[in-house]
Kinemage of the C-alpha trace (Angstrom):
@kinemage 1
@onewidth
@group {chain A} dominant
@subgroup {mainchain}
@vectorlist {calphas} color= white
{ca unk a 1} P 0.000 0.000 0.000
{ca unk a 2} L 2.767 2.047 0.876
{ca unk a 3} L 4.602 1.658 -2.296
{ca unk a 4} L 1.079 2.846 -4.258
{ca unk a 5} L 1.227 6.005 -2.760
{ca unk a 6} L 5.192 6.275 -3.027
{ca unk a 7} L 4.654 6.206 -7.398
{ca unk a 8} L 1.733 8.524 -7.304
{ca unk a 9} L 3.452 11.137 -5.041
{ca unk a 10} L 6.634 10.643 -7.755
{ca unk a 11} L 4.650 10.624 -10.343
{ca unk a 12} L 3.187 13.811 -9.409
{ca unk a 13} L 6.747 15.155 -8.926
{ca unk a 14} L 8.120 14.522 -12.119
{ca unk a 15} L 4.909 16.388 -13.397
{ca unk a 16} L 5.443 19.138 -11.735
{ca unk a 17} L 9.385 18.952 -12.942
{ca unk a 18} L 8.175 19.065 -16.027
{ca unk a 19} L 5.873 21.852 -16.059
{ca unk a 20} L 8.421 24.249 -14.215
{ca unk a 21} L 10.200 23.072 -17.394
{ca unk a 22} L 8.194 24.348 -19.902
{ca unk a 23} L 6.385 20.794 -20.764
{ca unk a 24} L 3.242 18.728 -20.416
{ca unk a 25} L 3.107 17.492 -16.885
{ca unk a 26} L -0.161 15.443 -17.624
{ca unk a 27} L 2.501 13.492 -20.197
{ca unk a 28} L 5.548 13.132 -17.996
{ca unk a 29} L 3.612 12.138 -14.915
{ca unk a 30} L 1.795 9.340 -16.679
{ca unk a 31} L 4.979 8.304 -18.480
{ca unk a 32} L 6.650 7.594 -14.810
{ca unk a 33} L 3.143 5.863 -13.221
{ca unk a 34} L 3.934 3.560 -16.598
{ca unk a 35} L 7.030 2.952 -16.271
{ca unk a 36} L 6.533 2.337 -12.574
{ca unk a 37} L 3.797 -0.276 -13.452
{ca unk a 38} L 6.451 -2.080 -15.895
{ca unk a 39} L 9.431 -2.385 -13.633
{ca unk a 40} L 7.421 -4.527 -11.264
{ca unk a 41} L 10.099 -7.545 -12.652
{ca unk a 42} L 12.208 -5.473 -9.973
{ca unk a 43} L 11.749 -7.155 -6.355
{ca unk a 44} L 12.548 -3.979 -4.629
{ca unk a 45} L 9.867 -1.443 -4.119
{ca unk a 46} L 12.004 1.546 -3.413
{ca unk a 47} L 14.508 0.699 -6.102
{ca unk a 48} L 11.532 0.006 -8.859
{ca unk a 49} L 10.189 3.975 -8.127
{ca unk a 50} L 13.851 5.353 -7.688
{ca unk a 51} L 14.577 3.378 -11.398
{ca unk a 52} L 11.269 5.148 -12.760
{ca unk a 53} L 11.906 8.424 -12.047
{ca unk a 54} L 15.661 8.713 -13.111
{ca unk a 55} L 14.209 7.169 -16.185
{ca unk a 56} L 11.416 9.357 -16.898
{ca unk a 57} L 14.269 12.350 -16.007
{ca unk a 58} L 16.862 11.123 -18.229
{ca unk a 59} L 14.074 11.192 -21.472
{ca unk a 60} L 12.664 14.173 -20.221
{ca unk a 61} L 15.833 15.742 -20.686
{ca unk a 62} L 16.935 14.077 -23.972
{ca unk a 63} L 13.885 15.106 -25.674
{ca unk a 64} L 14.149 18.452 -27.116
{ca unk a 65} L 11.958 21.132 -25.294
{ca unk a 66} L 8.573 22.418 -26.946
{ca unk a 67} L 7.995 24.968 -29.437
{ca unk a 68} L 5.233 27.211 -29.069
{ca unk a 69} L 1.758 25.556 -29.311
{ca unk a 70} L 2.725 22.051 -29.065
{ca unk a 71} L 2.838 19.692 -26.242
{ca unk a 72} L 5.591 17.378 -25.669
């Protein structure tokens, strides 16, 4: 139960990364609840979000930033 509320409350976090970033947080914080929901191979809770997030932050950075008037 814990560990439910630990990937929402990142997930949630890396959308509001993103938006003080200039991009969709609605995007970004459903990209980390998904990848959250596919690393559950990993057996350790902690390390599955950790994994997610630095994920989710290394694309986020990779991919270029918006222009005007479209959503990344």
């Amino acid at each position: 139960m814990f560990e439910i509320g630990l990937v929402l409350t990142a997930s949630a976090a890396m959308g509001k990364i993103a938006d003080a970033d200039g991009r969709s947080a609605a995007k970004w914080g459903f990209l980390t609840l998904g990848l959250a929901r596919g690393s559950l191979v990993v057996p350790l809770p902690f390390l599955r979000v950790i994994m997610a997030v630095a994920i989710a932050f290394v694309i986020m950075k990779m991919v270029p930033k918006p222009r005007s008037g479209r959503l990344y």
